[in-house]
C-alpha positions as CSV (number, residue, x, y, z in Angstrom):
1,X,33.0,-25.3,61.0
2,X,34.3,-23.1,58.0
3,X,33.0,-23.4,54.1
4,X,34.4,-25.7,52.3
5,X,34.0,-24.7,48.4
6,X,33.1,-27.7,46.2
7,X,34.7,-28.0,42.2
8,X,31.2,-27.5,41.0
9,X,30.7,-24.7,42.8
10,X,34.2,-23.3,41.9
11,X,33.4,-23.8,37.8
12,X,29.8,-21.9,38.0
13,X,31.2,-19.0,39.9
14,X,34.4,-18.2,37.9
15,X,34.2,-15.8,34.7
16,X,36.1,-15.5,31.5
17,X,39.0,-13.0,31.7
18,X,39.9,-11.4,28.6
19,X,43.5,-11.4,27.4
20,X,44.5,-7.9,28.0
21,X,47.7,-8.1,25.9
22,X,47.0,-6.8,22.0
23,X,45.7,-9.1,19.1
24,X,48.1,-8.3,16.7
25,X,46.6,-7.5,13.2
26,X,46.5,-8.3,9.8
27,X,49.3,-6.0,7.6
28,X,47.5,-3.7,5.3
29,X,48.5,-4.7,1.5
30,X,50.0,-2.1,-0.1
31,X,47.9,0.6,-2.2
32,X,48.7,0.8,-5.7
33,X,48.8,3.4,-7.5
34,X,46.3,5.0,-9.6
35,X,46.4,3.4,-13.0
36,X,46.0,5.0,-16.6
37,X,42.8,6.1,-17.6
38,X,41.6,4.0,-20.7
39,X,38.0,3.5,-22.5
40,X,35.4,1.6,-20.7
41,X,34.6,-1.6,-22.5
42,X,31.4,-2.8,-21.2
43,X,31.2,-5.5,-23.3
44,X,34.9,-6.9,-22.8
45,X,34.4,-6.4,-19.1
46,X,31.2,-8.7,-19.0
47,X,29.0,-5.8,-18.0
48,X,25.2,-7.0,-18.2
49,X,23.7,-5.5,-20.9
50,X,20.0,-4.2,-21.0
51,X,18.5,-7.1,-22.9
52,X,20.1,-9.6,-20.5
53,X,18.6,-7.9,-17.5
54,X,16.1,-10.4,-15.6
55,X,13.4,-8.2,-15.0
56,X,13.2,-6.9,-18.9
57,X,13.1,-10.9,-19.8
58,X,9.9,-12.5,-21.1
59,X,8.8,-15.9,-21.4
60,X,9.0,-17.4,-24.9
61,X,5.8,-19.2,-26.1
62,X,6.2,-22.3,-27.8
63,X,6.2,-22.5,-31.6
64,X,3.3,-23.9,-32.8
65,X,4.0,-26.0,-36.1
66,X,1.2,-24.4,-38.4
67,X,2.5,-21.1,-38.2
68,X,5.9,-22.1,-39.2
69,X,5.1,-24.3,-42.0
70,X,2.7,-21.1,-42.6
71,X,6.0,-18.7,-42.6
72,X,7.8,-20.9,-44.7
73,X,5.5,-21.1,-47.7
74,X,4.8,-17.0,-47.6
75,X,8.7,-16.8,-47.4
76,X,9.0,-19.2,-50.7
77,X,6.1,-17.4,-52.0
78,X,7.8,-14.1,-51.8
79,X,10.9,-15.5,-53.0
80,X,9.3,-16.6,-56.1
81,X,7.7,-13.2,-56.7
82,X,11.5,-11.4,-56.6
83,X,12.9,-13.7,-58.9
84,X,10.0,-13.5,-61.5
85,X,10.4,-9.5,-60.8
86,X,14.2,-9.4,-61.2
87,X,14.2,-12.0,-64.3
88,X,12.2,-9.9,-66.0
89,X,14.0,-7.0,-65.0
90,X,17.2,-8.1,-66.5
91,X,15.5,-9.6,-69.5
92,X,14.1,-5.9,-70.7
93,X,17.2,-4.4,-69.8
94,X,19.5,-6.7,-71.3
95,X,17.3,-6.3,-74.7
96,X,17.3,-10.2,-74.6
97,X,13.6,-10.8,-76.2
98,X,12.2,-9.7,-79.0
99,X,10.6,-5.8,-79.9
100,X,6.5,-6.1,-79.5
101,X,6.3,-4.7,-83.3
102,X,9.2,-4.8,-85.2
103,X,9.6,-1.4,-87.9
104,X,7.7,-1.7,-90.7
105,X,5.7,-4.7,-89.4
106,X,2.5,-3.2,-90.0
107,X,3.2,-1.1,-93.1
108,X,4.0,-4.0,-95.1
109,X,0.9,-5.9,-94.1
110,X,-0.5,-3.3,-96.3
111,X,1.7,-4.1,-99.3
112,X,0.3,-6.4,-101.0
113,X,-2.8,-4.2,-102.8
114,X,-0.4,-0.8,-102.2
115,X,2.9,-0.9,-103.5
116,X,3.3,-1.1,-107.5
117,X,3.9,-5.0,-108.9
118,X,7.4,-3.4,-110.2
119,X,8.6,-2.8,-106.7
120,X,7.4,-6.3,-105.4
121,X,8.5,-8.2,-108.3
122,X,11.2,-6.2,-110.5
123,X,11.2,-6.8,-114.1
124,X,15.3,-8.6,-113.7
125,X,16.5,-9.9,-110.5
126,X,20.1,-9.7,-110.6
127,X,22.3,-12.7,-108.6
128,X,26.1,-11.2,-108.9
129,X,26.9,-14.5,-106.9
130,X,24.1,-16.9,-106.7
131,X,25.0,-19.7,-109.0
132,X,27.1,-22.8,-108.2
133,X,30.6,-21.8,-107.4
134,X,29.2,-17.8,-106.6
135,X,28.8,-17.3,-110.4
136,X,26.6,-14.5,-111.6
137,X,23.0,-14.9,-111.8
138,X,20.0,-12.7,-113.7
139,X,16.8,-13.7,-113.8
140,X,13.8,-12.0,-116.1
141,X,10.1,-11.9,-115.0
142,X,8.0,-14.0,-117.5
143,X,4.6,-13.8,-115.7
144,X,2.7,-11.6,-113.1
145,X,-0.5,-13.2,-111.4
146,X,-3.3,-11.3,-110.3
147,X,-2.9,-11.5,-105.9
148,X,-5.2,-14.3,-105.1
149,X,-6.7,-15.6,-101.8
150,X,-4.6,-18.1,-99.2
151,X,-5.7,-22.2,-100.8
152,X,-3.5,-25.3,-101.4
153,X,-3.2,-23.7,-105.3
154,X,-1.3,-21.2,-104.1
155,X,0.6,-22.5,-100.9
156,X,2.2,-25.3,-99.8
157,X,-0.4,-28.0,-98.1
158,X,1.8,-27.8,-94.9
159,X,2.1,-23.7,-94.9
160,X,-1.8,-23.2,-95.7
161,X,-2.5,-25.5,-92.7
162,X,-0.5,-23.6,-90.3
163,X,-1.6,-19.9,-91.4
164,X,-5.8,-21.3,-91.1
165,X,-5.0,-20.7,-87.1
166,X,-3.4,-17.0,-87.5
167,X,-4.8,-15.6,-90.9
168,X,-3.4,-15.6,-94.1
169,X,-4.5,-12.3,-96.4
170,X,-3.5,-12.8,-99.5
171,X,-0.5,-14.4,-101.9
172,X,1.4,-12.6,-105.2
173,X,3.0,-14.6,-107.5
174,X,5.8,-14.3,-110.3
175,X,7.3,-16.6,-112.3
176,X,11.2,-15.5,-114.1
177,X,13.8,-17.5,-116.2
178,X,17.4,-17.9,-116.4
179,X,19.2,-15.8,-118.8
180,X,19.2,-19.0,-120.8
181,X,15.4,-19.6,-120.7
182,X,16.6,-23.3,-119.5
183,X,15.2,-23.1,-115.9
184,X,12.2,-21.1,-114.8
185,X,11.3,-19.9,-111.2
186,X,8.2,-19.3,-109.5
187,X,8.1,-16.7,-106.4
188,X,5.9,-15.9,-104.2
189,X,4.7,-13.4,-100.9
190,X,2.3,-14.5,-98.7
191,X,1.1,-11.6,-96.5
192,X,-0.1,-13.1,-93.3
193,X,-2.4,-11.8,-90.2
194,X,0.0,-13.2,-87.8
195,X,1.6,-11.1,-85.2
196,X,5.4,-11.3,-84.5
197,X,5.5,-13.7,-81.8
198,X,3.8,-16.1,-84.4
199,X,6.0,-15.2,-87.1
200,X,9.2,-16.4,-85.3
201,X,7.8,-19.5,-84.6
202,X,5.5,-20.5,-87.9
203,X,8.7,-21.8,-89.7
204,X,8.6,-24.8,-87.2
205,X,4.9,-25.5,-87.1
206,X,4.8,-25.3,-91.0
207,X,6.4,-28.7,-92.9
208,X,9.1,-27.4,-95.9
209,X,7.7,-28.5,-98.9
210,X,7.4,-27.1,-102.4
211,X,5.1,-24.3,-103.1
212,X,2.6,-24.7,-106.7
213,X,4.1,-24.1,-110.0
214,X,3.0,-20.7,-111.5
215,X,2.9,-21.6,-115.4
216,X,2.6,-18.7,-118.5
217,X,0.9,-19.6,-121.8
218,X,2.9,-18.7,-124.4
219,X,6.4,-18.4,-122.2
220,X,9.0,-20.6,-121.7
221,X,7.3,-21.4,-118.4
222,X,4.1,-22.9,-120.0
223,X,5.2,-26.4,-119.4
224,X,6.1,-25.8,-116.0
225,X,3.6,-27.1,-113.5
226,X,3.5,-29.5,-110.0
227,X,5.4,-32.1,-112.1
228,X,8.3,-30.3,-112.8
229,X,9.4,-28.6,-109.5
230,X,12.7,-29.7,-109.1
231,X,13.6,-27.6,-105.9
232,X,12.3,-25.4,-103.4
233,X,13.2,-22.6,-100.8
234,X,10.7,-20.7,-98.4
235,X,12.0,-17.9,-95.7
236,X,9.6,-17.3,-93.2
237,X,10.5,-13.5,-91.8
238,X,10.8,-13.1,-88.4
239,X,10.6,-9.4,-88.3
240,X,8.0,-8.7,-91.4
241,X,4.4,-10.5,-91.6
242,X,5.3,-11.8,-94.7
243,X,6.9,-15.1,-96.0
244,X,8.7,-15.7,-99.0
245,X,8.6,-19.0,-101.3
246,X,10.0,-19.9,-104.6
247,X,10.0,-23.4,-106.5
248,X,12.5,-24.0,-109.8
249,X,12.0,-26.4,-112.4
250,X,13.2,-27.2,-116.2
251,X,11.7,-25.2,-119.2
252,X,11.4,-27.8,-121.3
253,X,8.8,-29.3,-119.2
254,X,10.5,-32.8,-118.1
255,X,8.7,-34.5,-114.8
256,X,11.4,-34.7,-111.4
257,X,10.9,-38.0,-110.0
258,X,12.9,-36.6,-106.7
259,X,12.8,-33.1,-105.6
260,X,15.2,-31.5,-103.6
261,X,15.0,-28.5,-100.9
262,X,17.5,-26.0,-102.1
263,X,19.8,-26.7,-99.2
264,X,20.5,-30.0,-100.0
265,X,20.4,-29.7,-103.8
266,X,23.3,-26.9,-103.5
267,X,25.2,-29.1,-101.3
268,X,29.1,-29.6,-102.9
269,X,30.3,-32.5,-104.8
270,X,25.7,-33.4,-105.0
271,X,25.7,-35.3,-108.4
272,X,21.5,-35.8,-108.6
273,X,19.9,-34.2,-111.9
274,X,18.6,-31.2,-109.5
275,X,22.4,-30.6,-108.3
276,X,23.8,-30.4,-111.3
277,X,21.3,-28.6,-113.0
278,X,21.8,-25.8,-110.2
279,X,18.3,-25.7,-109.3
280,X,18.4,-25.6,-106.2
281,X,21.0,-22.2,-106.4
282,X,18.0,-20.2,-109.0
283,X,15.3,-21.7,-106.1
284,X,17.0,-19.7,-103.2
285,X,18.7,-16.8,-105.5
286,X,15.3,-15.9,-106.8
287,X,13.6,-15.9,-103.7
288,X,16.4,-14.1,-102.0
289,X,16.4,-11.3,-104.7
290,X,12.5,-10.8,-104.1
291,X,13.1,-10.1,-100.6
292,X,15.5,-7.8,-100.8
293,X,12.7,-6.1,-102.7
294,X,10.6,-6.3,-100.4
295,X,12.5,-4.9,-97.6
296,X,13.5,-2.1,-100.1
297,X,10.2,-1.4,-100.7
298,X,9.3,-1.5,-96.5
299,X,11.7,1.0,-96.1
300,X,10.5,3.4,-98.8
301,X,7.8,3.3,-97.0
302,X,8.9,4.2,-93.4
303,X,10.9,7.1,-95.2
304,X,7.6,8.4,-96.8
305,X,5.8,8.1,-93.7
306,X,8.3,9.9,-91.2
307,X,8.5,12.9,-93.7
């Protein structure tokens, strides 16, 4: 009886036969043509650069709070220090402050006991525009005291208080009149131990007020005493160790109930006895006219001492 094949049989037995016809395949796009040379961007291209590579990278340690509150304060710290550096900087080159010794500071410390009582105290002051309305002015030295030491009879309370704390060397004094002999003038240069720093600033630790009366027996300024100062002026030099007072009054020896600080008493249209005597105009013109003297006399000596 012949073999009969089963569909079981049939599937195992069988074998794939390949497709002998050809796979067709996929067209080639076209190739372009070389292009233009141009400069290689690495960054526009997105190349990696070194520092982004993954195996230079490093962790990053936590910051710890004390050593950046610690880098904040040395960074304000050094800030502080350039600023101090470059204000001072700019200050001495801009010439803002003040010389350490101005000339002739320390030669006219000396002048009290060197330079001749002519030269610190002329024989006739002359005022071409020192009265009321800038009329002429000249004033004649009536009496010369001997230099005498710094006390309240020969400073102001207020000025003798103030120089106990810097030094105070000695005080000259002069007393001139009026070409009318109707008001007499004392003057007076106090010669201080204060340095210049203390010198700009004494004027505002020192209260105004009028300086003692310098009287001369047998002058028209005999009469003339603390009761009779009528008005005062005082300069306090910034540049010299030296300040400068002078107090007015009436020859005839009649008391002033009210005294006035020159300022005020020359102030227009002022109709008080001490206004329109002019007082306070032979007050400041005296004691102006002595310190031109005196810084004639400081630079006399610088001449003498740089030939």
């Amino acid at each position: 009886m012949g073999h009969v094949q089963t569909a079981a049989e049939t599937t195992t037995r069988l074998r794939p036969v390949r497709d002998s016809r050809p796979v067709p395949r996929p067209a080639q796009p076209p190739v372009a043509a070389p292009a233009a040379a141009y400069p290689y961007d690495a960054w526009a291209l997105g190349a990696e650069a070194p520092a982004e590579t993954t195996t230079r990278l490093r962790p990053v340690r936590d910051r710890k709070p004390g050593r950046v509150v610690a880098a904040a304060v040395c960074g304000v710290l050094a800030l502080g220090l350039v600023g101090f550096a470059v204000t001072g900087a700019v200050l001495a080159g801009s010439g803002a402050g003040e010389p350490d010794e101005p000339a002739g500071y320390t030669p006219a410390r000396a002048l009290w006991h060197n330079a001749p009582v002519d030269t610190l105290f002329p024989r006739t002051l002359p005022g071409p525009s020192a009265g009321p309305g800038g009329s002429a002015r000249t004033w004649t030295r009536i009496v010369v005291a001997p230099d005498a030491p710094c006390t309240p009879a020969t400073l102001p309370q207020g000025l003798h208080t103030a120089l106990k704390s810097v030094g105070c060397e000695r005080v000259l004094r002069a007393t001139y009149t009026d070409a009318t002999s109707s008001h007499v003038t004392t003057v007076a240069l106090v010669f201080t131990h204060a340095d210049p720093a203390t010198m700009r600033t004494l004027g505002s630790r020192a209260a105004d007020e009028p300086a003692p009366a310098l009287s001369g027996p047998g002058t028209v300024a005999a009469r003339f005493g603390d009761r009779q100062r009528a008005s005062w002026w005082r300069h306090v030099l910034p540049d010299l160790p030296v300040v400068v007072t002078a107090v007015s009054g009436f020859a005839d020896g009649r008391a002033v109930t009210e005294p006035e600080p020159a300022d005020r008493a020359m102030t227009p249209k002022r109709t008080t006895p001490v206004a329109q005597a002019g007082l306070g105009h032979e007050a400041k013109g005296v004691g102006e006219a002595v310190e031109r003297a005196l810084r004639k006399t400081v630079a006399a000596t610088l001449k003498e001492d740089q030939e």
